[in-house]
BARO-268364 format. One record per atom (N, C-alpha, C): residue in three letters; y, x, z. Coordinates in steps of 0.1 Angstrom, whole numbers, plus 5000, padded with zeros to 4 digits. Layout:
# residues N
ALAYXZ/...
//
This chain:
# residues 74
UNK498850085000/UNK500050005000/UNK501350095000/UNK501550205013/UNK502450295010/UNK502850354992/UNK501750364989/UNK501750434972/UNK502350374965/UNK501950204963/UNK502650114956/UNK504250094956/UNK504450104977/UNK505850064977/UNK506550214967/UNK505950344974/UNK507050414963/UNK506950454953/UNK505950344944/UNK506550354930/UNK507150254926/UNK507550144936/UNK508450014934/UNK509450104932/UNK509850164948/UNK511250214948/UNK511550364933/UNK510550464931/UNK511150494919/UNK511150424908/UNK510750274906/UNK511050194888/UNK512350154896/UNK512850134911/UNK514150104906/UNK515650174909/UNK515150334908/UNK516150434904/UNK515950504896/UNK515050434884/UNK515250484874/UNK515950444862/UNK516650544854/UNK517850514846/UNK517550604833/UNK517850554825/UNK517850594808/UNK519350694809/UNK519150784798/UNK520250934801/UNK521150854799/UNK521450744791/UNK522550724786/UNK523350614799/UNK522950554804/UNK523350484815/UNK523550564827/UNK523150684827/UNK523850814834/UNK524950854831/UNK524750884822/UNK526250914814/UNK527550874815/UNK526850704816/UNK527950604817/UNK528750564829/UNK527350604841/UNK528150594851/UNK528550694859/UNK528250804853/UNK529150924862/UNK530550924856/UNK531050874838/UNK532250854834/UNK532750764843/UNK532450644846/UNK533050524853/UNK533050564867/UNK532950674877/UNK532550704888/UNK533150834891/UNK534050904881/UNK534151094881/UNK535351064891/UNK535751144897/UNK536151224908/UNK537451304902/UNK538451314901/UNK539251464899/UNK539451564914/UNK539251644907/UNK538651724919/UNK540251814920/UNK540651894934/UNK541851924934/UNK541252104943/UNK542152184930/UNK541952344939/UNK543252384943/UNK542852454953/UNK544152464963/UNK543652684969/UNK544852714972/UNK544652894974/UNK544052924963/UNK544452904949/UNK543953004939/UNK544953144935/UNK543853224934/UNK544253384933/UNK543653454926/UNK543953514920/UNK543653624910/UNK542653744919/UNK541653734914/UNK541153844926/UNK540854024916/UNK540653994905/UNK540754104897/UNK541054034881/UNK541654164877/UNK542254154861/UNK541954284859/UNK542354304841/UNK541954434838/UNK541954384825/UNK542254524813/UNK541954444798/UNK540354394799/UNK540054404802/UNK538554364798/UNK537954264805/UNK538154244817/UNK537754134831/UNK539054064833/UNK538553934841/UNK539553894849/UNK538253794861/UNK539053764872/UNK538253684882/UNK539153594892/UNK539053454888/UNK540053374897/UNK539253304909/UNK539453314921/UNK538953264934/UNK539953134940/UNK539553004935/UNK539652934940/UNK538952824954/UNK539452734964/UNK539252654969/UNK538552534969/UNK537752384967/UNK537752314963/UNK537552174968/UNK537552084979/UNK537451984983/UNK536451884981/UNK534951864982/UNK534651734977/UNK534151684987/UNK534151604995/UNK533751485000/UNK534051595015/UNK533151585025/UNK533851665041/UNK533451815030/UNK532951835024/UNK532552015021/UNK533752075015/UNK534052145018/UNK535052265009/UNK534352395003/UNK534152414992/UNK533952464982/UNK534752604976/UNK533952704977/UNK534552834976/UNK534152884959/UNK535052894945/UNK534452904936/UNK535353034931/UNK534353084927/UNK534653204919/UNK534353224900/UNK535253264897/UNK535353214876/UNK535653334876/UNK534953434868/UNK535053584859/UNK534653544848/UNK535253614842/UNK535353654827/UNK535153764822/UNK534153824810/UNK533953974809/UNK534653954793/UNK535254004791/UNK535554024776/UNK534354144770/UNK533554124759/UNK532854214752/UNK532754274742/UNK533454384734/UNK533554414723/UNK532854474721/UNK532554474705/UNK531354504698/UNK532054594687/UNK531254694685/UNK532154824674/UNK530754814665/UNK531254804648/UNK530954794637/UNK530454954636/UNK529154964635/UNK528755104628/UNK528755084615/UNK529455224605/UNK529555184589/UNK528255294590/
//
């Protein structure tokens, strides 16, 4: 009987991608960063350390970037 009940309960949290889709659009959040800083730059790198708020959690994110150049052997 236990078995049965949870496969009741997963047929009814189950959802097709596209009605996911639809309700995380109808449901999104703007999210707000706060203390952003530049934590390294350089011609080739950069790394910004931001803040981020979502629900009681605050969120520590970090975004680098490597720039990669590629030299043409003739």
């Amino acid at each position: 009987m236990w078995y049965n009940a949870s496969l009741t309960n997963a047929a009814e949290n189950f959802f097709y991608p596209s009605d996911v889709e639809i309700h995380h659009l109808e449901t999104a959040q703007q999210l707000e960063f706060t203390d952003i800083t530049v934590v390294s730059q350089g011609p080739l790198r950069a790394a910004v350390k931001a803040q981020v708020r979502y629900g009681q959690s605050l969120i520590s994110v970090t975004v680098k970037s490597t720039l990669i150049t590629s030299l043409a052997i003739r």
